[in-house]
C-alpha positions in Angstrom: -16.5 47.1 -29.5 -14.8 50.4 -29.7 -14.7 52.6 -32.6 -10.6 51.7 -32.3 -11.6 48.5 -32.1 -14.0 48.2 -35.3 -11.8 50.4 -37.4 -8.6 47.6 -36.6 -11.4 44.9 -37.3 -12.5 46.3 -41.0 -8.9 47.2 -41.7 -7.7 43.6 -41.0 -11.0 42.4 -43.2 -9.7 44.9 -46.0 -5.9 43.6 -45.9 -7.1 39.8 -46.3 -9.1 41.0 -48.9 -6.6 42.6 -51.1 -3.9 39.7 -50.3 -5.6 37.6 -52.8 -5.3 40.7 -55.7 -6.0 44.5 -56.8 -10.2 45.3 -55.9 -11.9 48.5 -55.9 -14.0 50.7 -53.0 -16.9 49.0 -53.6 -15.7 45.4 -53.4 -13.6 45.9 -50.8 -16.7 47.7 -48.3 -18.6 44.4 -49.2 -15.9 41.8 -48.1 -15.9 43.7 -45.2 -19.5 43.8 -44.6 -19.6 40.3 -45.5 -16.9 38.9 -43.4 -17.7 41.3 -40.4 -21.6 41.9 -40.5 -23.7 43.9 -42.7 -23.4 47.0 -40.1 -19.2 46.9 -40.1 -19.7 50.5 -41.8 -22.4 52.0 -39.8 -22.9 55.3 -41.9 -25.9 57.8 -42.4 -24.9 58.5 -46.1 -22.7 57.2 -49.0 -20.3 60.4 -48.1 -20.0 59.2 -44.7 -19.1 55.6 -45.9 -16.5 56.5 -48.2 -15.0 58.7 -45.2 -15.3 55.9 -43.1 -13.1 53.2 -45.4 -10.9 56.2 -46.4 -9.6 56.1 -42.6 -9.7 52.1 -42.8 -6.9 52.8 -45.5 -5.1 54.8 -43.8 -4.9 53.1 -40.3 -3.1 50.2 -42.7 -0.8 52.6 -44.3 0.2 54.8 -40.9 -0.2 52.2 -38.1 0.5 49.3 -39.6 3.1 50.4 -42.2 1.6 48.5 -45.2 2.0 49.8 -48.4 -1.1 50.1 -50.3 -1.1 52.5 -53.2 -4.2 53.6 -55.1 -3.6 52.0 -58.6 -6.5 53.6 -60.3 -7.9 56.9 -59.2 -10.6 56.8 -61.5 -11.6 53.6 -60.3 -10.5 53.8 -56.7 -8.5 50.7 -57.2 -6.2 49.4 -54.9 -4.0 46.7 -54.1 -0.9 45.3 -51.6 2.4 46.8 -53.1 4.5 45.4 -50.1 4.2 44.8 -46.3 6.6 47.5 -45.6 7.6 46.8 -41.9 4.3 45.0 -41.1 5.5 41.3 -39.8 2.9 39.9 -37.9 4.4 36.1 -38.3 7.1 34.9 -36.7 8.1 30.8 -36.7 9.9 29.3 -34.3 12.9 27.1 -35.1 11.5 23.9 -36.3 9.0 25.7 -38.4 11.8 27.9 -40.0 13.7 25.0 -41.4 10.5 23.3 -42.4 9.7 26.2 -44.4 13.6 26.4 -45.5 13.5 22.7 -46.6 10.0 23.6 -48.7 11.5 26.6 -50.5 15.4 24.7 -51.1 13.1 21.2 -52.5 11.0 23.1 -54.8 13.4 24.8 -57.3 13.2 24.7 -61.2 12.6 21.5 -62.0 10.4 20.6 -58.9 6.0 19.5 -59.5 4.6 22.8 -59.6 7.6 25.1 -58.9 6.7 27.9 -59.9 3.3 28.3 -57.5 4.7 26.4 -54.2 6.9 29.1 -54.7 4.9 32.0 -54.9 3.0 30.8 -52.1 6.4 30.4 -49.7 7.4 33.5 -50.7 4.0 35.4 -49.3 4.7 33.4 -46.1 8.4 34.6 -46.0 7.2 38.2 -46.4 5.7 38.5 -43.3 8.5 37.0 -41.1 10.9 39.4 -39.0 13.9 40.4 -41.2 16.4 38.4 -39.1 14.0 35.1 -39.9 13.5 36.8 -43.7 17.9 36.6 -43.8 18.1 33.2 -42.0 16.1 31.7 -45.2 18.8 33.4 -47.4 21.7 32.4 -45.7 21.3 29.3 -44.2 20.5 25.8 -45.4 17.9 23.4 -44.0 18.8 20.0 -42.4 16.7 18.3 -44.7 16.2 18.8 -48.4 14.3 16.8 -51.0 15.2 16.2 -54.5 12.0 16.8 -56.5 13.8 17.5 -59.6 11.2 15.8 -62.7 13.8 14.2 -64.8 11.4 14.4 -68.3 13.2 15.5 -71.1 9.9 16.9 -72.2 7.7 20.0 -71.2 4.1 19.3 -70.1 2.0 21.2 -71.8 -0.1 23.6 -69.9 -3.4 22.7 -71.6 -2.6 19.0 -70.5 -2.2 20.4 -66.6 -5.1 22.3 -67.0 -7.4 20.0 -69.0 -6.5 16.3 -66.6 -7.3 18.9 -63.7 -10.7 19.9 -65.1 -11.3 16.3 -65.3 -10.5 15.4 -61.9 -12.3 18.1 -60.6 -15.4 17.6 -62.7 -15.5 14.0 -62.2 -15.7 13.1 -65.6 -14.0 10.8 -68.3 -11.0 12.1 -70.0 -9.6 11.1 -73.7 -6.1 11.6 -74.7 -3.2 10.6 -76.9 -0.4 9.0 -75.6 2.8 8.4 -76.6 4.2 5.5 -75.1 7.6 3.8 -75.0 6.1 0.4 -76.1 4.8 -0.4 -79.3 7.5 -0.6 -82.1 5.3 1.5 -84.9 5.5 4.7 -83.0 2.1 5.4 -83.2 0.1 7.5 -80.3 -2.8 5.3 -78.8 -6.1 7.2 -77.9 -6.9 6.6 -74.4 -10.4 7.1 -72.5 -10.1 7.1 -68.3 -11.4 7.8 -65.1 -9.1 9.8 -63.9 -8.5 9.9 -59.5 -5.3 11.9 -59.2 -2.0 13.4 -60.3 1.0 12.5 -58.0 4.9 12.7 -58.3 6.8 9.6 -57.8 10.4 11.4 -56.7 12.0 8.1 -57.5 11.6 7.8 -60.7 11.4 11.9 -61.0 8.2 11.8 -63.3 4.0 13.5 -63.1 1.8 10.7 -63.3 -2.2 10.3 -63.7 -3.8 7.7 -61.6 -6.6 6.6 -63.7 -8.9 3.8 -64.2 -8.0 2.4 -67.5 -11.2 1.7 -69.8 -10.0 1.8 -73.2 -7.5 2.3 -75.5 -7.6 3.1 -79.9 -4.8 2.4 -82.0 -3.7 0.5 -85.1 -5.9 -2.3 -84.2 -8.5 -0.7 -83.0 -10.7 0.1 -80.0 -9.9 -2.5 -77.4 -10.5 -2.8 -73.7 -8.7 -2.4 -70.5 -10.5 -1.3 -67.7 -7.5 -1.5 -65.1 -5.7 0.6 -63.2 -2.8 2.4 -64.9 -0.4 5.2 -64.5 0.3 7.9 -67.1 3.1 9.9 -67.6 2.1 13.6 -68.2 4.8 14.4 -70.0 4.1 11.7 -72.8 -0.1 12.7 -72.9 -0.1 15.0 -76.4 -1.5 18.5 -76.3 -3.7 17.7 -79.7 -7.3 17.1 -80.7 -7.8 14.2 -79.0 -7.1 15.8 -75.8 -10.8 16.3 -74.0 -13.0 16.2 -71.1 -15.5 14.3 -72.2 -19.5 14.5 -70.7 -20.0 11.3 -69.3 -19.5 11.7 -65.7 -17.8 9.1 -63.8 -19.9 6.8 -61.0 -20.1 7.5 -57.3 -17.1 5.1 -56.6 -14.5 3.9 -59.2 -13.6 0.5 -59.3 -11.5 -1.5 -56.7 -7.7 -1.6 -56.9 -6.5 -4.7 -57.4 -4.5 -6.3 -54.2 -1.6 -8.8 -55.5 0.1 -10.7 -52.4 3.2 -10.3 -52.0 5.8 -12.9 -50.0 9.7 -12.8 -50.0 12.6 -13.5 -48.2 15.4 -10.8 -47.2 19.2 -11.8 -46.7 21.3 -12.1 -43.3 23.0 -8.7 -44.7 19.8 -7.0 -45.2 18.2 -8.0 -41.7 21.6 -7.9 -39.6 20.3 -4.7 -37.5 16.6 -6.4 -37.0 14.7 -3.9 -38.8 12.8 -4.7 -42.3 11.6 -1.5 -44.1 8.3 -1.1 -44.2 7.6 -0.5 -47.8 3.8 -2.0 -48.5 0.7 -2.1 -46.6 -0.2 -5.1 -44.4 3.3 -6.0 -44.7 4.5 -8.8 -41.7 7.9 -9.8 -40.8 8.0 -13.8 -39.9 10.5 -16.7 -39.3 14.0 -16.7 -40.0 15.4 -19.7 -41.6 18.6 -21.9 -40.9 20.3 -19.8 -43.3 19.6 -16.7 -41.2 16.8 -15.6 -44.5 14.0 -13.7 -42.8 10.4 -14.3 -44.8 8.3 -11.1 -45.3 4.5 -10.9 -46.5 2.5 -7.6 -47.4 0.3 -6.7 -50.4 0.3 -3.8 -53.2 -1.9 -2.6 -55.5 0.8 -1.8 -58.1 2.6 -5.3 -58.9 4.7 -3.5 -61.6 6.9 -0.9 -58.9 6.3 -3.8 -56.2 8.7 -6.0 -58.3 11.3 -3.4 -59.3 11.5 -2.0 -56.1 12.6 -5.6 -54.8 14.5 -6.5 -57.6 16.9 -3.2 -56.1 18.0 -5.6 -53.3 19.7 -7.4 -56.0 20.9 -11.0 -54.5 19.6 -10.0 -51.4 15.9 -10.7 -51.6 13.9 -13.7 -53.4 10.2 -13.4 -54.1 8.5 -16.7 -53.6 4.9 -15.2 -53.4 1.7 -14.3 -54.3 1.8 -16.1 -57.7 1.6 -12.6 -59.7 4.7 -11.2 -57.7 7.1 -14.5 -58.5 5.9 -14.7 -62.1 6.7 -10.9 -62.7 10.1 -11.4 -60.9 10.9 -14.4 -62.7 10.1 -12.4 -66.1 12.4 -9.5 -65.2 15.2 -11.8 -64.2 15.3 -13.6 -67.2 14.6 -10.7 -69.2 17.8 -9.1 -68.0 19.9 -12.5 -68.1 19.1 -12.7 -71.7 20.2 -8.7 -71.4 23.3 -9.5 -70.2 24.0 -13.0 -72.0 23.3 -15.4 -69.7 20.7 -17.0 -71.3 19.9 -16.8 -75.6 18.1 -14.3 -77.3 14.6 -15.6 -78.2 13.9 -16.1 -82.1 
């Protein structure tokens, strides 16, 4: 290469360098040399070197308008004010309103707002200001609602502390605070916690964990299922820990419940059946013009509420979990509504 060509090299090296924070001389020269080769700064003495990166510096500042002040003199510290009229990205119109539906879905209120942010806005700083003002101005064709709807805060030590344990791959002891018992009481849970995910239709942060035990009033008993735990209701207390044990190699199988039911003539007039579980298979269609439908879930509990949403529309006949869980929330909700009498 040129010497043109190695100073635009090391002075690319050095901008990627201070795009992830403020770093002095010294670390900066070694990203370099480590991302380009230890000979990137081929100089006979430190004075040379430092003359070297000085001009690195400035071919950013003057040639590629980037704005990096010296924070620190005394510890030749620097760091990316602004881009200044540097825009070397520039998205075509499909990925403009992808990134305009990312930065309209995750407002206040939205699973991790506050960093997707962040991270669209460094994107949206290097566009063109035309694409910068079409971001502004206009609105995507598509927008999610990713609003949480928990009255409550999560704490940040509970964020923090389930990610350690998912990353760590160890157990995880908590107190929860659920909706169920009648005494109020937090239960003391131990899991193996998988992953954190958002369910948008029920706006809440869960934890996908395998369930082994839970401590309350009655003491220790066991689980050891699959359960999902709303973030907002796991306490910020003592209880809260990762604890040593690591979890094994492969956590336990997900149960599969069969699932079999049968959709209305209204439902299936257009003959298309959404697709909502795996393995799913669309069948006969009876005299009455009911079409039968088969698939499986792992989750038996939004399975069942999901198809209870078709109201008279859909009837669960199958797998015996499914129709027993349907039957339960049907009368459940006649009694509800008086239709049938209160037990007791």
């Amino acid at each position: 290469m040129t010497p043109h060509q190695q100073r635009l090299v090391r002075s690319l090296s050095i901008l990627r360098c201070l795009q992830t924070g403020a770093a002095d001389r010294e670390t900066l020269i070694a990203y370099v040399q480590d991302e380009c080769g230890p000979l990137a700064y081929e100089a006979a003495g430190e004075r040379s070197l430092e003359s070297q990166f000085a001009r690195d510096i400035k071919f950013l500042r003057e040639n590629l308008f980037v704005n990096i002040p010296n924070v620190d003199r005394s510890r030749n510290m620097y760091e990316i004010e602004n881009f200044g009229d540097f825009r070397p990205l520039a998205l075509t119109e499909p990925e403009l309103d992808a990134l305009m539906t990312l930065l309209q879905s995750f407002q206040a209120g939205a699973p991790q707002s506050e960093e997707i942010s962040i991270f669209l806005a460094r994107i949206a700083a290097l566009l063109p200001p035309d694409q910068q003002k079409a971001l502004k101005t206009k609105q995507a064709r598509l927008r999610f609602d990713l609003r949480r709807r928990d009255g409550e805060t999560i704490a940040p030590v509970v964020l923090r502390t389930v990610d350690r344990a998912i990353r760590e791959k160890r157990h995880l002891q908590f107190a929860y605070q659920t909706a169920r018992p009648m005494d109020d009481l937090p239960r003391i849970h131990e899991v193996q916690p998988d992953h954190q995910f958002f369910d948008p239709s029920r706006g809440h942060l869960y934890l996908d964990a395998f369930w082994l035990t839970s401590d309350g009033p009655a003491g220790k008993t066991k689980q050891e299922r699959w359960q999902d735990f709303r973030l907002d209701r796991i306490l910020a207390d003592d209880n809260l820990r990762v604890l040593s044990q690591k979890m094994p190699p492969t956590l336990p199988k997900r149960p599969r419940y069969p699932l079999e039911y049968w959709l209305s003539p209204q439902i299936v007039r257009l003959g298309q059946v959404t697709r909502h579980f795996e393995e799913m298979a669309v069948h006969e269609t009876d005299a009455n013009g009911w079409v039968r439908v088969t698939g499986a879930t792992d989750d038996l509990f939004q399975a069942t509420r999901l198809l209870l949403g078709y109201g008279p529309n859909c009837r669960v006949t199958g797998g015996p979990q499914a129709k027993q869980e349907m039957e339960k929330l049907i009368r459940d909700m006649a009694t509800v509504y008086g239709f049938l009498p209160q037990k007791g």
